[in-house]
N, C-alpha and C positions, 0 to 999 in steps of 0.2 A: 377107331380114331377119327378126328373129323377133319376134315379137309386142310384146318389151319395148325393141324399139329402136325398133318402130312408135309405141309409144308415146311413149316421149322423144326420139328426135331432133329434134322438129319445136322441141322447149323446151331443146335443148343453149344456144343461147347464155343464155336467163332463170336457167337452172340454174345455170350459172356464176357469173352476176353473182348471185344470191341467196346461192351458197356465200362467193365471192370478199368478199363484203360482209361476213361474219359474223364479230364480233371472235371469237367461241367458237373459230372456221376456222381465225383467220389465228393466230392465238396457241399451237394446237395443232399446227400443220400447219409451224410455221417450223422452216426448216431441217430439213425432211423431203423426202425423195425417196421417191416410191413409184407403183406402181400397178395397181390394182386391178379388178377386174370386175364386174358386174352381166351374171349369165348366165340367159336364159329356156330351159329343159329343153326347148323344142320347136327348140333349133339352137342347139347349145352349142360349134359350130369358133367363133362368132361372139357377137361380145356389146359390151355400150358398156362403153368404156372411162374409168376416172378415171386419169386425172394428176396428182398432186401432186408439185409442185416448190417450194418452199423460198414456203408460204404461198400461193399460188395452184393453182388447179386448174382442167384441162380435159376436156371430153368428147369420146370419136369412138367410131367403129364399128370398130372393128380385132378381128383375131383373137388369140383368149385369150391365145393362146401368150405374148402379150407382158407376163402381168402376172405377179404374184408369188401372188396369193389373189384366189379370186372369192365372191362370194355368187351362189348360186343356186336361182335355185326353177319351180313348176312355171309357166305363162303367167298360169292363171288364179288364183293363187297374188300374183303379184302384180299382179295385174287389182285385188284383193282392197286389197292393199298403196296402190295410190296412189286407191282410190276416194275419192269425196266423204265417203261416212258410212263412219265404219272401223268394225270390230267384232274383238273381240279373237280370234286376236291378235295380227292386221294392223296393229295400231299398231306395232310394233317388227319388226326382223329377226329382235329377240333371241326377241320372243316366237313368230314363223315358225320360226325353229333347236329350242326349246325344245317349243312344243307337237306341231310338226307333224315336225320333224327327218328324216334323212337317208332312212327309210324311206320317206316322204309326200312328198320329193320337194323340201326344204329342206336343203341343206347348204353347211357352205363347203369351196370345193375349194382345190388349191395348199399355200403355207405356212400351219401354222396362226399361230406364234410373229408372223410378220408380223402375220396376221389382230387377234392379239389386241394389239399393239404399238401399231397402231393404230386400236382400236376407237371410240374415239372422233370420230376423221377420216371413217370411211366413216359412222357414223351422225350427225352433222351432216350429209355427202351427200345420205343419203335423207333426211333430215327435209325438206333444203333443196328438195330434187327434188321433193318431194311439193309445197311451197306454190307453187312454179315451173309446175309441173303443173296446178295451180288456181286459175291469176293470182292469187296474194295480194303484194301490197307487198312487195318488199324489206326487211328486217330489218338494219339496220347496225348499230345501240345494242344494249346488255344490257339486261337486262330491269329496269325498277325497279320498287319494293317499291311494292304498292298505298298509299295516304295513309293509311289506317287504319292501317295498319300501323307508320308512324313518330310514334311516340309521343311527346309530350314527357316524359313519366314513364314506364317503365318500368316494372309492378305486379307483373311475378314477380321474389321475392326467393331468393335462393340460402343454401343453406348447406350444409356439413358433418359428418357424422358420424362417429365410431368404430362396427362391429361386427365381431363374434366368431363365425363364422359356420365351422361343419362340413363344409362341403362346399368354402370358401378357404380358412380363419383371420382371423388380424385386417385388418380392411382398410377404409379410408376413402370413404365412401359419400359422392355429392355428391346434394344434392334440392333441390329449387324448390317452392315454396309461391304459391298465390295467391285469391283469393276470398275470401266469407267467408259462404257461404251454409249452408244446414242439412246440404244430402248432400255426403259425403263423397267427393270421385272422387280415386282413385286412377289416375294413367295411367301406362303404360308401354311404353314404348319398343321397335322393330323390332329385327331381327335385324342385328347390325352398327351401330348407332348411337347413338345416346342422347339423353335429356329436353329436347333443345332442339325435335322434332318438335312441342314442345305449347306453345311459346311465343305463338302467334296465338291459340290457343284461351285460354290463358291470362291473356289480355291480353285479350280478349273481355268487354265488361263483363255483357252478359245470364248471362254462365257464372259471372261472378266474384259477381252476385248473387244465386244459385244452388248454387252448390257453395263448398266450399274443396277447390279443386286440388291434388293433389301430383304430382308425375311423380320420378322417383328416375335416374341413371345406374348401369346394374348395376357388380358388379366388372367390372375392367378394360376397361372403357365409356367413354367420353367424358374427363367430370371426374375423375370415381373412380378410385382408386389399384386395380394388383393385389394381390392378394391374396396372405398369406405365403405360403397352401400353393400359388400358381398358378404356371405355368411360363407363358411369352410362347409358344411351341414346342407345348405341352400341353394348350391351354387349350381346354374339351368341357362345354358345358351340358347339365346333364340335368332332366329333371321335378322330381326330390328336392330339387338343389341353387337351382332357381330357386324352386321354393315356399317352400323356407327362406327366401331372401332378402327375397323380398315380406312373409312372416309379419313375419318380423326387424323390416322397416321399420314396418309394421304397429304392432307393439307399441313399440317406441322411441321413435315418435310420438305415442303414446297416440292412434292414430288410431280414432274408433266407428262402427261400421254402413257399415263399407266397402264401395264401389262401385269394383270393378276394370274398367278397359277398354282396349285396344290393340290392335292390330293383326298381324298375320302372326304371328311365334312367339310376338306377347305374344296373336294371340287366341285361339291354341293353349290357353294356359296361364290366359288366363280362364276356358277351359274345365275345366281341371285343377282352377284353383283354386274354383270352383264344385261341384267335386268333393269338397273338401279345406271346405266352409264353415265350416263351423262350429268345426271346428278352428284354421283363420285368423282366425276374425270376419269374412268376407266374407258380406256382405250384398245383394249385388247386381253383377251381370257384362256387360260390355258385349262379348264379343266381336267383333273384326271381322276379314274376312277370315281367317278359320277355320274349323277341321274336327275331325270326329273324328282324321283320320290323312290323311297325303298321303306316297305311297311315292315312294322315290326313284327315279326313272326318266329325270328331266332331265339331256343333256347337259352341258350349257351350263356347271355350273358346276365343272365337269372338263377344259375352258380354260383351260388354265395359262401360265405361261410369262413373261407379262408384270407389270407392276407394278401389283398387287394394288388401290394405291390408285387405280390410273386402270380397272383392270379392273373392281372391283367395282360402283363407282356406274354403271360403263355396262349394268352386266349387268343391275340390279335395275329402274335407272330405264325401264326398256320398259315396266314392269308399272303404270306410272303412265298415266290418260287425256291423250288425244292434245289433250282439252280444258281440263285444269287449267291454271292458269296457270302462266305458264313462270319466273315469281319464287318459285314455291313450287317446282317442280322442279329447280330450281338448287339450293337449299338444301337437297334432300333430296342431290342428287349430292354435293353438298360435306359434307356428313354423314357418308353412306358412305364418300369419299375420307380423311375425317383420324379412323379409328380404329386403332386397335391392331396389330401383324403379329396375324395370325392369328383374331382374334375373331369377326368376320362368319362364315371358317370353322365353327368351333369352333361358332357360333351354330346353321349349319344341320346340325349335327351333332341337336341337339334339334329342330327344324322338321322334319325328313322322318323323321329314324331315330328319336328319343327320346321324341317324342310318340305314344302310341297310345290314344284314349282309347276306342276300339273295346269295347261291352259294358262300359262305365263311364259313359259320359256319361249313361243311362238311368235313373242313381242320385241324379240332381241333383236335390237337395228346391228346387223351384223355387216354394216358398209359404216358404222361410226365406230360399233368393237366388235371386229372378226372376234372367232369362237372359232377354236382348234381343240375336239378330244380328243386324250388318251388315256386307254384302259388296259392293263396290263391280262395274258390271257389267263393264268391264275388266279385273277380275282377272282371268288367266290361268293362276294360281302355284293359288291358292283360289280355285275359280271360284264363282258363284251357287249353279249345283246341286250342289257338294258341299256346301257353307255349311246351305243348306236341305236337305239329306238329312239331315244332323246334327241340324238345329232339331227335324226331327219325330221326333227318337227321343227328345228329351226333352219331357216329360207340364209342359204349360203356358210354355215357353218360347217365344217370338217371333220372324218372322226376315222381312229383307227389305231386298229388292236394292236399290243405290244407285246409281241412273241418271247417268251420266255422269263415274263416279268408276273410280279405281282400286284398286291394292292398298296406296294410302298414302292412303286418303280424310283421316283425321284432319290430316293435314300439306299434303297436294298442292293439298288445296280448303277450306280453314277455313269458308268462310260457305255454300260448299253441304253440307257435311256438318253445319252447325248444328240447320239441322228433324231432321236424322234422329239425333243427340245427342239434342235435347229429346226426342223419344219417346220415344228408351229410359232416360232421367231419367221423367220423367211416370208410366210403366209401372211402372219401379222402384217408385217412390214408391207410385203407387196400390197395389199387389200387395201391399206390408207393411203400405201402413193399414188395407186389408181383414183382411190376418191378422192 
């Protein structure tokens, strides 16, 4: 037997019943037939097998031969995978496929079209394997929203806009307002998704006494209409075109002394626009989970085949910790799942190829807008030490890693990414009363 059967058969029947239990399971898994593999590289004729039949699932030791797609990787590979303390980026297969891929000894073998058809069903497996593995409770309920969270009032308000915009044309802008404190934060939204990420934080009252919030849906985003010059088909963010927008909103708003902050391609573009300050009127940048430049080299998101809206939120939500709560990870999935054909594409067209801020980032007058990072230590997408190679090339900028977080800290974790928010508020603030 090979090491990874040593390891689970002794938990095949907890497995099951952990999986079998999981509305997530039963509800993706019905009226599916399929089955798949779990293969350790040190004895790959053999491997445990999953079963899926129409909402249930079983495990044995059979050989390969009998499945359609396997996942596999090296012993120690996933020794890594189901340990007690994970590090990235053993939290996910995606992110084993991703970091570590075919060369190192992570790939998936067989169909890939199966593979991705049902990406969802094998990673409930592992999720479920892993707490099987570590005697945790059974999970039969969905996850509910922490008490905070259900509001009797609701304090972010919505509304609409017209802009005029060079890089779409005319196109209807959706934003949310909320706060009503001295700084101005401007937040913005991941690659693929839009302005509801900020709804916890927005709702937050230390924040709301604090700042006045905006967060914006870009074109063809969420709320927001496309735009006349965008095609559904065509649609490719660039540096030019995203800074326009943010200015746009910027001025329409009569927004002063802006503080921009987001995440993955929005901390890309804090950085851009930090670049860009004085020109936008930004005032202050929060990036997170950002870099100077991230090449593209990642498989994963060259997995095609299947249905976009099931494929992408499986693909991104790996990059979330294994520790956020799993009410905030639902509703980033569900994010990802109800946007646009094409967008999320389109998005990381500017995340790995459109962003270079390589011998620019060096230019950031960070006595007119301080520059605060944060990178969650889960990221695997932007890791820590690209995050912080970047910080030190610019003269008075700040950066620092966030224990226990991912590459969605602002959304995945609200009340643990609050202290590391207030810092780089605090920081802000102090840096311009001094200048």
């Amino acid at each position: 037997m090979s090491q990874l059967q040593d390891l689970l058969s002794p938990h095949f029947s907890a497995i099951e019943d952990h999986v079998n239990a999981n509305l997530d399971f039963r509800a993706s898994s019905a009226n599916v037939q399929c089955t798949f593999a779990l293969i350790s590289s040190d004895r790959t004729e053999e491997a445990v097998i999953v079963s899926i039949n129409n909402g249930r699932a079983a495990l044995s030791s059979e050989p390969v031969t009998k499945t359609t797609f396997g996942l596999q990787a090296k012993p120690e590979q996933w020794e890594a995978f189901f340990a007690t303390k994970l590090i990235r980026p053993f939290q996910s297969f995606w992110g084993m496929l991703r970091v570590i891929g075919k060369d190192g000894g992570v790939e998936v073998t067989g169909d890939q079209l199966e593979f991705g058809e049902n990406a969802r069903i094998w990673r409930i497996v592992l999720d479920r394997a892993r707490d099987a593995v570590h005697g945790k409770p059974v999970l039969s309920a969905l996850a509910d929203p922490p008490e905070d969270e259900v509001l009797e009032e609701d304090a972010v308000v919505g509304k609409y806009v017209w802009l005029d915009l060079k890089s779409c044309g005319k196109v209807k802008i959706f934003y949310e307002t909320s706060g009503t404190g001295k700084q101005t934060l401007l937040f913005l939204h991941t690659a693929g998704s839009d302005s509801r990420q900020y709804h916890s934080l927005m709702n937050n009252r230390e924040m709301q006494e604090r700042c006045l919030m905006i967060a914006f849906d870009l074109p063809a985003h969420g709320r927001s209409s496309l735009g006349s010059k965008q095609s559904p088909q065509g649609y490719a963010l660039d540096e030019e075109g995203y800074l326009e927008v943010i200015g746009a909103v910027i001025q329409r708003l009569e927004l002063r002394d802006t503080i921009v902050c987001g995440a993955s391609m929005a901390g890309h573009v804090c950085l851009a626009a930090a670049i860009q300050a004085r020109k936008l009127g930004i005032r202050g940048s929060i990036p997170c989970e950002g870099c100077e430049h991230l090449p593209f080299t990642q498989p994963i998101y060259e997995i095609g085949g299947a249905d976009t809206s099931l494929l992408d939120p499986e693909r991104v939500c790996g990059m979330c910790s294994p520790t956020s709560p799993e009410y905030y990870k639902r509703q980033i999935w569900w994010h990802y799942s109800s946007q646009g054909y094409g967008v999320f594409g389109g998005d990381l067209k500017f995340y790995f190829r459109g962003w270079d801020g390589r011998g620019r980032v060096e230019k950031i007058e960070t006595e007119y807008c301080p520059v605060y990072m944060l990178t969650g230590e889960y990221d695997y997408s932007c890791t820590v030490e690209a995050s912080k190679k970047t910080a030190e090339k610019i003269s008075g900028a700040k950066f620092e890693a966030m224990e226990g977080l991912g590459h969605f800290p602002l959304t995945e974790s609200p009340k643990q990414v609050l202290p590391y928010l207030m810092r780089a508020l605090d920081h802000i603030e102090q840096t311009r009363r001094d200048e």
